[in-house]
DRENKELO-837617 format. One line per 4 residues: for each residue x, y, z of C-alpha. Coordinates in nm, 2 decimals. Example, Ala and Ser with C-alpha at 12.3 -4.5 7.8 and 13.67 -1.06 7.14 Angstrom:
<atoms>
1.23/-0.45/0.78  1.37/-0.11/0.71
</atoms>
This chain:
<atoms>
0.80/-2.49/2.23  0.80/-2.69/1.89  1.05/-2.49/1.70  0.80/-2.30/1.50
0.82/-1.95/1.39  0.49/-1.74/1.38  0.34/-1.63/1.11  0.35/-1.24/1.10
0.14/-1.23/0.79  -0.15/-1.07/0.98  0.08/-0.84/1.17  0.16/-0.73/0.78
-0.17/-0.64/0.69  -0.26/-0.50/0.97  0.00/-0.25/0.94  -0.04/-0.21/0.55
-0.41/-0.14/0.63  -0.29/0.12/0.87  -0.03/0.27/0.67  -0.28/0.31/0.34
-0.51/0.45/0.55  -0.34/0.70/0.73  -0.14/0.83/0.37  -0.47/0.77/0.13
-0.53/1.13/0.17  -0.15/1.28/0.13  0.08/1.00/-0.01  0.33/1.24/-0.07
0.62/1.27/-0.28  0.96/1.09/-0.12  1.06/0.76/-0.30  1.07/0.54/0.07
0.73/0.65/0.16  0.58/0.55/-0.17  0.80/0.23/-0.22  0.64/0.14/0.13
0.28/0.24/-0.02  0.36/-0.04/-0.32  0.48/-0.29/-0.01  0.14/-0.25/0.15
-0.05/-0.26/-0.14  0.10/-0.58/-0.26  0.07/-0.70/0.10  -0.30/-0.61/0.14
-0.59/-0.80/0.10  -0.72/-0.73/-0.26  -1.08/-0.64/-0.09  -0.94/-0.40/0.13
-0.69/-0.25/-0.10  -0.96/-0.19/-0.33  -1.14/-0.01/-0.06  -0.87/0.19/0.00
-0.77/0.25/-0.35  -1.04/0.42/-0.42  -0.95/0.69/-0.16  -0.59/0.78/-0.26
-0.47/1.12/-0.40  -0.23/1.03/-0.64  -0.25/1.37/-0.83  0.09/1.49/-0.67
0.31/1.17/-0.64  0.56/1.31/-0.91  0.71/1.07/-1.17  0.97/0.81/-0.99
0.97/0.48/-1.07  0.79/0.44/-0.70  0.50/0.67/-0.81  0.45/0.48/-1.13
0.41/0.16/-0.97  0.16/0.29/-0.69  -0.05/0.43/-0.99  -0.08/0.09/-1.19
-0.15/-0.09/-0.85  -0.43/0.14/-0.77  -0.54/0.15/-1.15  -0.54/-0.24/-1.17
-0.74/-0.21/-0.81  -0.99/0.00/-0.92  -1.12/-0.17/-1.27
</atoms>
């Protein structure tokens, strides 16, 4: 073994591909689960979070500081 630690970078966007994914359709409202939306968006591919961007519901997110960000991310996405 060389002393080397993996890189998990894949395993990342694998799982922010499969978390954006399974929530485009109903994000909803709680400030962990959309903190870990803004995680996997900034983790994401931009291809693929363009992709996906273009498939969220944002329209009941609410107003938190969480909701905010997800909106610019998907609005900066989707120009």
């Amino acid at each position: 073994m060389s002393g080397t630690v993996p890189d998990s970078r894949p395993d990342k966007r694998c799982l922010a591909d499969e978390l954006l994914t399974f929530k485009a359709k109903n994000p909803g409202s709680e400030r962990p689960t959309l903190a870990a939306l803004c995680r996997a968006a900034v983790v994401l591919a931009p291809w693929r979070f363009k992709a996906i961007a273009a498939t969220l519901k944002l329209d009941a997110i609410g107003e938190s500081a969480e909701a905010k960000r997800l909106r610019e991310l998907v609005a900066r996405a989707t120009r």
